[in-house]
Every structure is written in structure tokens, then in C-alpha cells.
N, CA and C of each residue as an Amber inpcrd file, in Angstrom:
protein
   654
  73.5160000  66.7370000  83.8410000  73.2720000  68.0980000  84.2580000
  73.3530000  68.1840000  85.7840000  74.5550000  68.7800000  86.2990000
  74.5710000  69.5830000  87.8130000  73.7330000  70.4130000  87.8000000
  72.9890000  70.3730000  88.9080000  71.8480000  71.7670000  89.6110000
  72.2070000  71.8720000  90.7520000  72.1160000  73.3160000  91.3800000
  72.1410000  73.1950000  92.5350000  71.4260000  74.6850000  92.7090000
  70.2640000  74.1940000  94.0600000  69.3530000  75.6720000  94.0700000
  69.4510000  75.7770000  95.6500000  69.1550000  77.2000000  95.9810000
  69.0110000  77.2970000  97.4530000  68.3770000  78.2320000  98.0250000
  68.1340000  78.9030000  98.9860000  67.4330000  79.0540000  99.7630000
  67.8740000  80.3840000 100.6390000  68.1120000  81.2410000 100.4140000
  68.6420000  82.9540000 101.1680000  68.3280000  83.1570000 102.6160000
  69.1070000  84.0310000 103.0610000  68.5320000  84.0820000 104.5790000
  67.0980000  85.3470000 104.7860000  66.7790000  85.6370000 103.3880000
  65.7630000  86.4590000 102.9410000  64.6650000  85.6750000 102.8770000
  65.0230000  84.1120000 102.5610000  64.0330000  82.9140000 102.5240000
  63.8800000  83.1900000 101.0090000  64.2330000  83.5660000 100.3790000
  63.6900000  83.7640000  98.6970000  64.5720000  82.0960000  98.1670000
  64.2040000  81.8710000  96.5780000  64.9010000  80.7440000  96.4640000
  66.1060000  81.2430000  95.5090000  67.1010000  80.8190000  95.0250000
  67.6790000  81.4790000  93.9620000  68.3160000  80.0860000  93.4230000
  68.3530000  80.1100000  92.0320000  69.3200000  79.0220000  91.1420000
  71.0210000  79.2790000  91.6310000  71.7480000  78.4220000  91.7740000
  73.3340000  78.7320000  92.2970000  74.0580000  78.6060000  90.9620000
  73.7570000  77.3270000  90.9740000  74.7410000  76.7850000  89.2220000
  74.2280000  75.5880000  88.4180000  74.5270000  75.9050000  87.1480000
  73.5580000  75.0430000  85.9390000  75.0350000  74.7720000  85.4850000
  75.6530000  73.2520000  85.7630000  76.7950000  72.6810000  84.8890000
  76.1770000  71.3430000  83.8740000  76.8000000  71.1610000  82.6580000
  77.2340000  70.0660000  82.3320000  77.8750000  69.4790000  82.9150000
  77.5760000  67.6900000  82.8220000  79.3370000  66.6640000  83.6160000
  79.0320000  65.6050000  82.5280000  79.8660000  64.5910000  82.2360000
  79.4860000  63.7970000  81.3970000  78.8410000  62.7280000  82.2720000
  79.4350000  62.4120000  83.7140000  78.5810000  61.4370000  84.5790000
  78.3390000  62.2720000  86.1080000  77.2540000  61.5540000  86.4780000
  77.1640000  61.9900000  88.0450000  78.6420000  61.7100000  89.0190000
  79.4560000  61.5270000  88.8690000  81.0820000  61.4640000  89.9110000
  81.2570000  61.8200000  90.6780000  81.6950000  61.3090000  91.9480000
  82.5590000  62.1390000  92.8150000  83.4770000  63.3540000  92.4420000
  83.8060000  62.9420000  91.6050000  84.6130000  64.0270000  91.0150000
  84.1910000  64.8840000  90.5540000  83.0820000  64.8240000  89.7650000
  82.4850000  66.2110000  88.9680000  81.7540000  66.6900000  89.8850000
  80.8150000  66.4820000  90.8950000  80.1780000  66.9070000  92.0370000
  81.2930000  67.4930000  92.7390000  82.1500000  67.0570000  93.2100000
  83.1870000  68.0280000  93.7870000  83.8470000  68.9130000  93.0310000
  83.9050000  69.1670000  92.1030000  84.6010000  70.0340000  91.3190000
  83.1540000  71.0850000  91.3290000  82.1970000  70.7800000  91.0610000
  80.9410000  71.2740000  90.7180000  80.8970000  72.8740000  92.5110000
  81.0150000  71.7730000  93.3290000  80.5950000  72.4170000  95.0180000
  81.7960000  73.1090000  95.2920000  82.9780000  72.4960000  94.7560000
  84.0600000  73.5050000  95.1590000  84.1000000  75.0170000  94.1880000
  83.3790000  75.2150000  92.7570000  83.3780000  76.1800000  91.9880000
  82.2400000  76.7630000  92.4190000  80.7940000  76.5300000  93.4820000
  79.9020000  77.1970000  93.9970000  81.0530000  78.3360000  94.9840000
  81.6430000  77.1970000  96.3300000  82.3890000  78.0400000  97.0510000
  83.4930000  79.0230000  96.5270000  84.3300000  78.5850000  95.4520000
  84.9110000  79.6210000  95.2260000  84.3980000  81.2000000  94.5810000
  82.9430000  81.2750000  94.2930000  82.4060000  82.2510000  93.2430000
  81.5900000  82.8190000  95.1170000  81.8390000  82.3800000  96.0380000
  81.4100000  82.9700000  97.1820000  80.5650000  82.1360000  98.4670000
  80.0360000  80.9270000  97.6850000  79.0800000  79.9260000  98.5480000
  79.6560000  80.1330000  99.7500000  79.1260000  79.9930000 100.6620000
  79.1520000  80.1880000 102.2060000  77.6910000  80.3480000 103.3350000
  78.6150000  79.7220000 104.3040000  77.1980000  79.4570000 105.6660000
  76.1390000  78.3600000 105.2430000  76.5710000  77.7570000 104.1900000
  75.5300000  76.4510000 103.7910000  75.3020000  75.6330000 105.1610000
  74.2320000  75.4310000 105.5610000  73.7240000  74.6970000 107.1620000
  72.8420000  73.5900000 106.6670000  72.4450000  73.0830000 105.4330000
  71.2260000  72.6350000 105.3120000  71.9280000  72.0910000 103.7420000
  71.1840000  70.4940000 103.3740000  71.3390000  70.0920000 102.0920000
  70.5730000  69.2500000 102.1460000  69.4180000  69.3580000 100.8090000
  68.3050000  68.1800000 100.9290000  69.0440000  67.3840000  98.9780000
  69.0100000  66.2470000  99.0710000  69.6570000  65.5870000  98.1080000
  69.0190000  63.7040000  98.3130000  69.0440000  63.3760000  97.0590000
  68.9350000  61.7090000  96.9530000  69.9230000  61.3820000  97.5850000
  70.1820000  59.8700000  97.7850000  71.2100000  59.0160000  98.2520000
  72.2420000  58.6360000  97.1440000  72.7040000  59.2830000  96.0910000
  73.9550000  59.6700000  95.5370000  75.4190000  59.2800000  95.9280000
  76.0810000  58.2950000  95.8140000  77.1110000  58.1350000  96.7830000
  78.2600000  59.3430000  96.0790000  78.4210000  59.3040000  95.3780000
  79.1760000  60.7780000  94.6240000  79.0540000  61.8380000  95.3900000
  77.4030000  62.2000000  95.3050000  77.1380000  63.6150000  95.5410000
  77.2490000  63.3660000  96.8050000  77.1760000  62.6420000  98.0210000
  76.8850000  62.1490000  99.4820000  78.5400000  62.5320000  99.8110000
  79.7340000  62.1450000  99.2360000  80.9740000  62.0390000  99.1710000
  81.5230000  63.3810000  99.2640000  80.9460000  64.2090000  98.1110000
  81.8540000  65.4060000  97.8780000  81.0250000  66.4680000  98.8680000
  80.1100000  66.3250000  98.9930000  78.9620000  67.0520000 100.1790000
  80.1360000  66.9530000 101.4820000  80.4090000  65.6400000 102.2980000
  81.2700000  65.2090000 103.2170000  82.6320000  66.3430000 103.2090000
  83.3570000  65.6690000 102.0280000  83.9570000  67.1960000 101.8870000
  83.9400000  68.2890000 101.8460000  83.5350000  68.8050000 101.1000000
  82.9250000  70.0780000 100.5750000  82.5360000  71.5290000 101.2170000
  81.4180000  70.4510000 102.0270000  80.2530000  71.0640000 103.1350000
  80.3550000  69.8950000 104.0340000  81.5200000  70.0070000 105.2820000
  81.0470000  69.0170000 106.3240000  80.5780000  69.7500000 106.7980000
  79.8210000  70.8090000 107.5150000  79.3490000  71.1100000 108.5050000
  77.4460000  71.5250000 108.2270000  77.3810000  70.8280000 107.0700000
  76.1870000  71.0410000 106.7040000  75.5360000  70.0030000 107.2270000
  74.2720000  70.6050000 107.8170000  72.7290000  69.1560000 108.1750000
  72.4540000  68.7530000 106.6540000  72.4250000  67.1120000 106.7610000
  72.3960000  66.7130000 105.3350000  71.3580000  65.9020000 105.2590000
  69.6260000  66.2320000 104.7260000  68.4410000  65.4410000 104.6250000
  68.3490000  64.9580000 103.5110000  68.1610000  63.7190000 103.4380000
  68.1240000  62.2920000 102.3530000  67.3110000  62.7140000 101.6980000
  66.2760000  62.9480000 100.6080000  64.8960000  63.1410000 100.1810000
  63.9950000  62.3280000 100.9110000  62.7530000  62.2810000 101.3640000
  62.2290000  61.3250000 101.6040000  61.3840000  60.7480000 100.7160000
  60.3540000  61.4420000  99.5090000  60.5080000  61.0220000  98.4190000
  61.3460000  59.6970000  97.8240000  62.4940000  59.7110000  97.2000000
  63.5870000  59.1040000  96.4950000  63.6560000  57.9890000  97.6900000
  63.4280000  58.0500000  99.0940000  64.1770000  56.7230000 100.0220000
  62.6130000  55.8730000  99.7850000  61.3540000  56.6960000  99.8630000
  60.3500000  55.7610000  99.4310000  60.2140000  55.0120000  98.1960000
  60.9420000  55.8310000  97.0850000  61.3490000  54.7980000  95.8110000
  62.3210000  53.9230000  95.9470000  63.0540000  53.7990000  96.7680000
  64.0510000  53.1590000  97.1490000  63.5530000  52.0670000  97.5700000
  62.6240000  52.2750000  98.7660000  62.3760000  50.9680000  98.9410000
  61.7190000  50.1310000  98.7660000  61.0240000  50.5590000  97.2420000
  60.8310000  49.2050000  96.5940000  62.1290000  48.4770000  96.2510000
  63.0270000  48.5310000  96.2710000  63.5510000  47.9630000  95.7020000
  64.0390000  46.3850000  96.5800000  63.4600000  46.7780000  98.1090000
  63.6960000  45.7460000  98.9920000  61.6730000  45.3270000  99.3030000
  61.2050000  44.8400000  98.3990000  60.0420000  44.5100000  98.4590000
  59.7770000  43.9540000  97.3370000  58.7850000  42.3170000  97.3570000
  58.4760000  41.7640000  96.6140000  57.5720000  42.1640000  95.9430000
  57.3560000  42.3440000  94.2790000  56.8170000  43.2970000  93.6130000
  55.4130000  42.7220000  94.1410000  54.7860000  41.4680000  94.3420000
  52.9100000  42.0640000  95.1720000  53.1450000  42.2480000  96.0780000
  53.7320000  42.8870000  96.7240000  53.9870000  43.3560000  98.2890000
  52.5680000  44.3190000  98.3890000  52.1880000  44.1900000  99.5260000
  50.9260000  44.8070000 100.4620000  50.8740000  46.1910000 100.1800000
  50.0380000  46.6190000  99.9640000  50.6750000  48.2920000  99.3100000
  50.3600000  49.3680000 100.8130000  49.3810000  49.0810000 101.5590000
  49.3800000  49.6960000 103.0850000  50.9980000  49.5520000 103.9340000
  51.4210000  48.8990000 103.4090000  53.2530000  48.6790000 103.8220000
  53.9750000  50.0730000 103.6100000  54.2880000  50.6200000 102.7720000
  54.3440000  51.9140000 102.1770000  53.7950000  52.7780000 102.2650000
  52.5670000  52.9170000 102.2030000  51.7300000  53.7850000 102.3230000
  51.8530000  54.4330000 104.2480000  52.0060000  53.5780000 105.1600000
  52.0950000  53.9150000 106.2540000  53.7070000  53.9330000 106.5430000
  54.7530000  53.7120000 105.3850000  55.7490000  54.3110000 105.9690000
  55.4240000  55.8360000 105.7490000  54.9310000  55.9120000 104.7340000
  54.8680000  57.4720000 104.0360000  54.5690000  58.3760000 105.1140000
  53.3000000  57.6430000 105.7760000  52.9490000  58.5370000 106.7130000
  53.5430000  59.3310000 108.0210000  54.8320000  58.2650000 108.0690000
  55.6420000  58.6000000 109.3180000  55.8940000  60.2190000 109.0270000
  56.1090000  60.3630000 107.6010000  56.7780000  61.9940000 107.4210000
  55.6080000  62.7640000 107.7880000  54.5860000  62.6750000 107.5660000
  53.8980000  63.8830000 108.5380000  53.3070000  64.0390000 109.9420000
  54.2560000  63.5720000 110.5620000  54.3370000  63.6520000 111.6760000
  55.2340000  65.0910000 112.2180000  54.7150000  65.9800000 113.5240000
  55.0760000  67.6700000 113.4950000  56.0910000  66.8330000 114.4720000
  56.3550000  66.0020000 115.0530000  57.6820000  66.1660000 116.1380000
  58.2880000  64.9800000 115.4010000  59.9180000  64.8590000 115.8690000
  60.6060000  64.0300000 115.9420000  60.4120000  62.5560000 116.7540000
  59.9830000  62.4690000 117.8670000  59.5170000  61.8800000 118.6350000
  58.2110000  60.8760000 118.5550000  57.1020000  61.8870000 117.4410000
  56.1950000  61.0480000 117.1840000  56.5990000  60.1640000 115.8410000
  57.8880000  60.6330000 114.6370000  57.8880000  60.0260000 113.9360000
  58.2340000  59.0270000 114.2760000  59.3560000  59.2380000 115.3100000
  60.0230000  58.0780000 115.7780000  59.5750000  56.5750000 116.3410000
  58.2950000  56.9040000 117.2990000  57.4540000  56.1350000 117.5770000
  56.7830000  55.3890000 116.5720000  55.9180000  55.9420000 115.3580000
  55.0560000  55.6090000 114.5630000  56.1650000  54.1150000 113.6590000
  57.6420000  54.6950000 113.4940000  58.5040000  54.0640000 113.0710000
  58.6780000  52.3590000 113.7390000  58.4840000  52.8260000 114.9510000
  58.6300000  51.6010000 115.8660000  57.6840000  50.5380000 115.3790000
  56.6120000  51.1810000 115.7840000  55.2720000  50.4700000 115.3670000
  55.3540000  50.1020000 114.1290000  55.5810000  50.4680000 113.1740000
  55.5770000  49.6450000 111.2750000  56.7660000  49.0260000 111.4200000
  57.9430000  48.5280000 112.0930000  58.8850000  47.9800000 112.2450000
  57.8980000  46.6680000 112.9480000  57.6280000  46.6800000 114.2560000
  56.4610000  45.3340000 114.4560000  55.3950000  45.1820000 113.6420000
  55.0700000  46.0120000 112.9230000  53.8410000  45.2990000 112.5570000
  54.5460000  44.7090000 111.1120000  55.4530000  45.0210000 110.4470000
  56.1650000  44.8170000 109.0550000  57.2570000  43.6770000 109.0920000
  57.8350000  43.9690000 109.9930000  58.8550000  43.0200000 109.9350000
  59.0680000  41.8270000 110.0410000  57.9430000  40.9210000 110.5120000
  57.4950000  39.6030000 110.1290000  57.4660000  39.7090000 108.7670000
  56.4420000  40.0860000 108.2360000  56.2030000  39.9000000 106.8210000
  57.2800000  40.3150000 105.6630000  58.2370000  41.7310000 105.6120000
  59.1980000  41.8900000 105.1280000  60.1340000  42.1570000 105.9130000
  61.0270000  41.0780000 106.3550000  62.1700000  41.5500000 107.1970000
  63.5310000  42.0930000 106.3190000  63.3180000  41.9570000 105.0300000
  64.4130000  42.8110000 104.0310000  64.1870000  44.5100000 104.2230000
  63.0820000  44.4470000 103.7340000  62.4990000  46.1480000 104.0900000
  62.8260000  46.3300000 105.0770000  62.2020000  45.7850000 106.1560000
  62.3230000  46.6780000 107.8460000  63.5350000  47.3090000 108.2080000
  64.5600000  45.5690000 107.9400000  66.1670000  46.0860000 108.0090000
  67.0610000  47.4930000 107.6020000  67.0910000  47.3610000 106.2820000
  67.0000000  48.7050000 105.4300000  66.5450000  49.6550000 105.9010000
  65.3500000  49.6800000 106.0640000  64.3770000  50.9190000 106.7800000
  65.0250000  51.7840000 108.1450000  65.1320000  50.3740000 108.9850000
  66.0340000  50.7770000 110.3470000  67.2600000  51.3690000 110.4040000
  67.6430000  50.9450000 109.3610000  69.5750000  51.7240000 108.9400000
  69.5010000  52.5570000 108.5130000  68.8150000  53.0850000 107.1650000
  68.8040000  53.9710000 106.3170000  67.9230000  55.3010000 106.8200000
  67.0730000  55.1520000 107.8990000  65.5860000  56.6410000 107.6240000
  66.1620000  57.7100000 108.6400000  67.1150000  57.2180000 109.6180000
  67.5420000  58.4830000 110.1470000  67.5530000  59.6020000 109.8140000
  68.5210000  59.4360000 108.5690000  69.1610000  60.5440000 107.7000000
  67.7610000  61.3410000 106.7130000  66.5730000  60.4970000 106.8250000
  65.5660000  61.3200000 106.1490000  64.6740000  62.0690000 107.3880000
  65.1610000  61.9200000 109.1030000  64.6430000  62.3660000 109.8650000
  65.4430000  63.9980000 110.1790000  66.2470000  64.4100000 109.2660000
  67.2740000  65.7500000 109.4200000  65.6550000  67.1940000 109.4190000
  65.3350000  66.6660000 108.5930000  64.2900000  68.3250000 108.1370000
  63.3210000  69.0160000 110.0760000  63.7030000  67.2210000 110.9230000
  62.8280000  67.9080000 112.2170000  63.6950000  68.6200000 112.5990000
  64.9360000  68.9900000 112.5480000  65.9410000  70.1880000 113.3110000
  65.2770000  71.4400000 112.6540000  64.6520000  71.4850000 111.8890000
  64.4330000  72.8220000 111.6180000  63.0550000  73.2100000 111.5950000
  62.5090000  74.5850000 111.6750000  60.9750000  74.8310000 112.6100000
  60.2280000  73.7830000 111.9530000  59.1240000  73.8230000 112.3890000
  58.0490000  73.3770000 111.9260000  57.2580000  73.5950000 110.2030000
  57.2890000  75.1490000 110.5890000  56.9260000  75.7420000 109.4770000
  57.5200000  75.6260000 108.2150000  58.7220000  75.0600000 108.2670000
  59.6350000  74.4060000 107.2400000  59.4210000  73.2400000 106.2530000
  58.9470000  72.6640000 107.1210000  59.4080000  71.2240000 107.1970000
  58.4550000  70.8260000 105.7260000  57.6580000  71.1920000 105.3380000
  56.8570000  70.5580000 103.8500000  57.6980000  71.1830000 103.0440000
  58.6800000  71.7910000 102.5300000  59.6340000  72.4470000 101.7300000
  61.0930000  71.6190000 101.8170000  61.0980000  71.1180000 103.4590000
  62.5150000  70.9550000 103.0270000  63.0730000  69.7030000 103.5770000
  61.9500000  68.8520000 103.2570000  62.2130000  67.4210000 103.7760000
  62.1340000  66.5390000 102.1580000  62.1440000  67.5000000 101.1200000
  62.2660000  66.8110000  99.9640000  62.9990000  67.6550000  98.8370000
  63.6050000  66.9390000  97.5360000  64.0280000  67.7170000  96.2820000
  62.9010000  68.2330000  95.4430000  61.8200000  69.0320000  96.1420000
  60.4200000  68.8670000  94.8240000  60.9730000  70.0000000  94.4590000
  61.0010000  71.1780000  95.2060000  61.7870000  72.6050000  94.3630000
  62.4580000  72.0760000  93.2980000  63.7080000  70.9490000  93.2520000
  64.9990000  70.6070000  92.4790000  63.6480000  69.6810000  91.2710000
  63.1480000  69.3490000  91.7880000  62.4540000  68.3210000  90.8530000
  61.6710000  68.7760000  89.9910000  60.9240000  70.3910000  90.3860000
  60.0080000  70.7220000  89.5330000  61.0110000  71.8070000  88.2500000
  62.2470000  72.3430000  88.6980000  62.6260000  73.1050000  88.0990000
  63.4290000  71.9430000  86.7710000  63.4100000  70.8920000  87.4880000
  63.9900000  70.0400000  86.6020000  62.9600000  69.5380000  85.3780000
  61.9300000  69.3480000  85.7830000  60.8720000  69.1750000  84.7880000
  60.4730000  69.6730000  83.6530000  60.8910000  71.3940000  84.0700000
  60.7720000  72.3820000  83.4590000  61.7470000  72.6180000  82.4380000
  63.1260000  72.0290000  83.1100000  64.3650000  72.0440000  81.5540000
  63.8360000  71.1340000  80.8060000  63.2860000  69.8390000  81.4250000
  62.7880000  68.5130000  80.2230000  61.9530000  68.9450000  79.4290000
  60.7470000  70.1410000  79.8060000  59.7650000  70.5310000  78.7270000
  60.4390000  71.2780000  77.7760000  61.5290000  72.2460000  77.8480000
  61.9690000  72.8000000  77.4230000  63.0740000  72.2760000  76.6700000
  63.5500000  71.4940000  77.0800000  64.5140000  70.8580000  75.9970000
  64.2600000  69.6120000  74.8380000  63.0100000  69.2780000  75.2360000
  62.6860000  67.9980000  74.4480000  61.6640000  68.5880000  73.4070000
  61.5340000  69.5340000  72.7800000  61.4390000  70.1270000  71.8900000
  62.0480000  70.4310000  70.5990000  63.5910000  70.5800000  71.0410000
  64.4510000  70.4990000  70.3610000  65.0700000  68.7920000  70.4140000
  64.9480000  68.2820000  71.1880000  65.6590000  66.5440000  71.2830000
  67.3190000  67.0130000  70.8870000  67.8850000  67.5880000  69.8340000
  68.9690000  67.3860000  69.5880000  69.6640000  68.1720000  69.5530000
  70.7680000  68.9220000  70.3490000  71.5230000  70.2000000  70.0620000
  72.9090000  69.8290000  69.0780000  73.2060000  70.4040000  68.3060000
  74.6810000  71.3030000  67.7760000  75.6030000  70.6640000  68.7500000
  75.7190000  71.0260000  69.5360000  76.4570000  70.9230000  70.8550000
  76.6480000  70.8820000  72.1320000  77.6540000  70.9570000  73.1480000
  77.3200000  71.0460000  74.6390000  76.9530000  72.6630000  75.1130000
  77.2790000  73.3620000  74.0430000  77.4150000  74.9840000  74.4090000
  76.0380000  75.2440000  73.8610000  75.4740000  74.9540000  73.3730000
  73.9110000  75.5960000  73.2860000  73.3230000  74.6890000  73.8450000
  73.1560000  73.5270000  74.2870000  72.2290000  73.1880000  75.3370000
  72.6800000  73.9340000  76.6040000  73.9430000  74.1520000  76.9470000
  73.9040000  74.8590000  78.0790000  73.9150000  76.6370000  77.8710000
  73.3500000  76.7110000  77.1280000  73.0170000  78.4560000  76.6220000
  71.1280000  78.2050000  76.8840000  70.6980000  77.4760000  76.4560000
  69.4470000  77.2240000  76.8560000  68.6100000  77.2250000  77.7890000
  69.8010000  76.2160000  78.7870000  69.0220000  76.0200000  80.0740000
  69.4750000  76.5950000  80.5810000  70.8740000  77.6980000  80.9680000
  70.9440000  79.1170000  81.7290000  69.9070000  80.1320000  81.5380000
  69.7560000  79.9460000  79.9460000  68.7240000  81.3780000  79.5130000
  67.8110000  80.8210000  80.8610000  67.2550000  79.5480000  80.7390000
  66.1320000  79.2580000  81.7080000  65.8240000  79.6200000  82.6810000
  67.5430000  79.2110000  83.7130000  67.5050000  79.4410000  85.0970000
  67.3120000  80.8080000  84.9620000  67.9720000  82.0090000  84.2110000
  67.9640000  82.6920000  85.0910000  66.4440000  83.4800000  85.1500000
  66.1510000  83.3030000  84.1370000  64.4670000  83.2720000  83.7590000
  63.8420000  83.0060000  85.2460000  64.1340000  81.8910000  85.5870000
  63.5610000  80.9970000  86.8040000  64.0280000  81.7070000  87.8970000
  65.2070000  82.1290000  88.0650000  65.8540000  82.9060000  89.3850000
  65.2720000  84.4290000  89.3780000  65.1610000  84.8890000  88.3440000
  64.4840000  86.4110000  88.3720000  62.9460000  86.1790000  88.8100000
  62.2280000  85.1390000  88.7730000  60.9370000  85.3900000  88.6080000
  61.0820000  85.1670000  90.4660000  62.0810000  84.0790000  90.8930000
  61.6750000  83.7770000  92.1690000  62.1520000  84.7140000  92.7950000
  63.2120000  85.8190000  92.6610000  63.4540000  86.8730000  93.5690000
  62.6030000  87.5970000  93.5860000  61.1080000  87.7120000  92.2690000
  60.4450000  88.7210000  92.8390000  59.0460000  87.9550000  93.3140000
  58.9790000  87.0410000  93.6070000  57.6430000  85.9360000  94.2730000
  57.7640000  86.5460000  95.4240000  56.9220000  86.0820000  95.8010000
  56.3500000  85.6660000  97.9600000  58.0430000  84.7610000  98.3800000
  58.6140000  85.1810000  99.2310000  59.4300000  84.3570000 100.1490000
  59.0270000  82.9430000 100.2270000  59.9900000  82.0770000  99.7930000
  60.3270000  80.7030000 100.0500000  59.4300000  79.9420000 101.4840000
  60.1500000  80.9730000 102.4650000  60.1390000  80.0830000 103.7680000
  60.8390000  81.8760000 104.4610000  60.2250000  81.1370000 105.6070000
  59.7920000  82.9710000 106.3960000  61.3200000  82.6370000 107.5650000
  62.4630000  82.9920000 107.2390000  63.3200000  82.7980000 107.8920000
  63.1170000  83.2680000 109.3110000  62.3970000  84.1000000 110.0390000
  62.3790000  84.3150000 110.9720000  61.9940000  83.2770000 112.0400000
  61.3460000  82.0060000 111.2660000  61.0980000  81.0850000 112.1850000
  62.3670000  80.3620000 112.4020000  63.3270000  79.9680000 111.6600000
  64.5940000  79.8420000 111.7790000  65.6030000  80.2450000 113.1560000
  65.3060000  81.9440000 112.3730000  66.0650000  82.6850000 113.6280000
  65.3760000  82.6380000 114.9070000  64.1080000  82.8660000 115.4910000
  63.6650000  82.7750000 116.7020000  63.7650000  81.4360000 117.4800000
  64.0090000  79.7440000 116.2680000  64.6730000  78.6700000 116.7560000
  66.0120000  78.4940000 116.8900000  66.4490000  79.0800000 116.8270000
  67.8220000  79.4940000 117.0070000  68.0450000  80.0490000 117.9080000
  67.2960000  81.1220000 118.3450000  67.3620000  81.9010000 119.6270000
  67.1860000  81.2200000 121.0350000  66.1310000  80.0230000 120.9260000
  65.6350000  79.5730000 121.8570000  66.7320000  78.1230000 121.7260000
  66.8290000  77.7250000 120.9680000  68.5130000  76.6840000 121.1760000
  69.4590000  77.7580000 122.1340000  69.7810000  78.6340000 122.1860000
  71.1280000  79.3840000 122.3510000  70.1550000  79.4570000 123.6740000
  68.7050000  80.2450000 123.9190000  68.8120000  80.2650000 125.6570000
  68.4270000  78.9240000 126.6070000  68.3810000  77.6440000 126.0370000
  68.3670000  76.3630000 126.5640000  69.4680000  76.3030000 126.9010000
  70.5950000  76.3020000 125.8630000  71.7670000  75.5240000 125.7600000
  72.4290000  76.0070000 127.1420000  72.4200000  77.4800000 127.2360000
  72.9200000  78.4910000 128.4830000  72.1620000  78.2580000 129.5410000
């Protein structure tokens, strides 16, 4: 199942597109982002996504000019995977913490510091860590007020939860055309309710950082 949800310059959230693919692909992800843009997608600035090399690929294409934030979530599951399973559990726990940090600068620092204090003990992790967290440092370009919304897939994750309750009820469809009659009925269920909620994220903090980029830059 392709999802892809986003985010209005109204700040509201809206569902884009609910596909079947038979695998996650480069190919079906691009076929997937190029049938968003052709039905109108445009001005995409922003993409929060796992480390997907498919979806990472056709994104490149697709949407180069988009800021592209890693989950930070998914890179903390990740890196167990470079840690010996009794590994120290304060190891993790204080990478975690780097993300709530309000500037760029302080994450950056805090980073430094669990790099010495870690990297004796796991120099597999640290390595990894040092290459890979940039790309989960994208969400500080944008205000402040943002930043607990859109430094992770939980929007993508919870709506996803919500097809699993809903579909594992039935466990078995007929076919590919009524499971995907199902989980549209869903979205749009899900997209009507969020156009009439409280705003996402108050775009005006956006635009007034934007404003103040443009009278620096000059």
C-alpha cells in the first residue's frame, strides 16, 4: 500500500493518494509521485519519509527541489541494528534526546558530545550515526512551532494503523478492487474529517520565516 498525505498552505492535512503496488520499487514509487503531479501536485518544499532506497530514489527525481527529513523515529529503529543486543540502553535514550533540542546548533553540539562519550564503547553505532543523522536534522529549517509534527511519519503512521484496524477484520478480500474500495472509503472519511478539524500547523509561522530569510538574505 502507497500513502501519501500532506499538509496545505491552509496548514490543514489532506490524504493525496491511496495506491496498491505489489512491492515497495523504485518504480512503483515513481510511477505512484509522478500520478500525484500529474492530477496537479505542486510547490511540494518539504518530505518527511523512512530511509527507503526506492522511495529516497524516485523522491530525487520526482521532487528534487524538495527539503527531504529522514523520520527520526525509523533512524532510531535503525540503529539498533548497529548495536549489540545488551547494549547500554542510556546509549539511545540520549541519542533520542538530541531531537528535542529548539536550535540546530544545540542539536548539533549535544551530537558531539554522545559521539565522545559513545564511541569508545560502540564505534559501529557512532560511525553510522555520524553519516546518516544529518538528513534527520532537515525539520530545524522550518519554524519552531513545527518541528513536533514534522520531524517524524506519526501523521503517516497513525492513519496507517487505522487501515490495519480496519482491515484485519475482514483478513481476506475477493480481490485487489475491494480492498482498495475500503481503504479509499477510509481516506476519504479521514480527509473530510481533517478539513473540518483545528489546522495542522499555523502556516503563518512558515510565512513570517520566510519573510525574515528574504530580509537577511538582502
Amino acid at each position: 500500500m502507497l500513502v501519501a498525505l500532506g499538509v496545505d498552505w491552509e496548514g490543514r492535512r489532506q490524504i493525496l493518494a491511496v495506491e496498491l503496488a505489489n512491492r515497495e520499487s523504485h518504480s512503483s514509487w515513481k510511477e505512484f509521485l509522478l500520478g500525484l503531479k500529474q492530477r496537479g501536485l505542486h510547490g511540494v518544499e518539504y518530505i518527511v519519509a523512512d530511509d527507503h532506497a526506492g522511495l529516497r530514489a524516485a523522491v530525487r527525481e520526482v521532487l528534487p527541489d524538495a527539503w527531504f527529513q529522514r523520520c527520526y523515529v525509523h533512524f532510531l529503529r535503525n540503529a539498533l541494528d548497529h548495536l549489540p543486543r545488551k547494549a547500554d540502553d542510556d546509549c539511545l535514550q540520549e541519542l533520542r534526546w538530541i531531537y528535542d533540542r529548539r536550535e540546530l546548533s544545540e542539536a548539533k553540539s549535544d551530537l558531539a558530545a554522545w559521539l565522545r562519550k559513545w564511541s569508545p564503547r560502540y564505534p559501529k553505532l557512532a560511525s553510522w550515526a555520524e553519516e546518516a543523522i544529518e538528513e534527520t536534522f532537515t525539520f530545524y529549517r522550518l519554524p519552531r512551532q513545527h518541528h513536533k509534527h514534522m520531524k517524524s511519519t506519526n501523521m503517516l503512521e497513525r492513519f496507517n494503523e487505522e487501515i490495519k484496524r480496519r482491515t484485519i477484520v475482514l483478513r481476506i478480500f475477493p480481490n485487489e478492487d475491494s480492498c482498495l474500495r475500503l481503504i479509499r472509503s477510509l481516506a476519504v472519511e479521514t480527509h473530510e474529517n481533517w478539513l473540518e478539524a483545528n489546522r495542522y500547523l499555523n502556516m503563518n509561522d512558515l510565512k513570517e520565516m520566510k519573510k525574515a530569510d528574504l530580509r537577511q538574505a538582502a
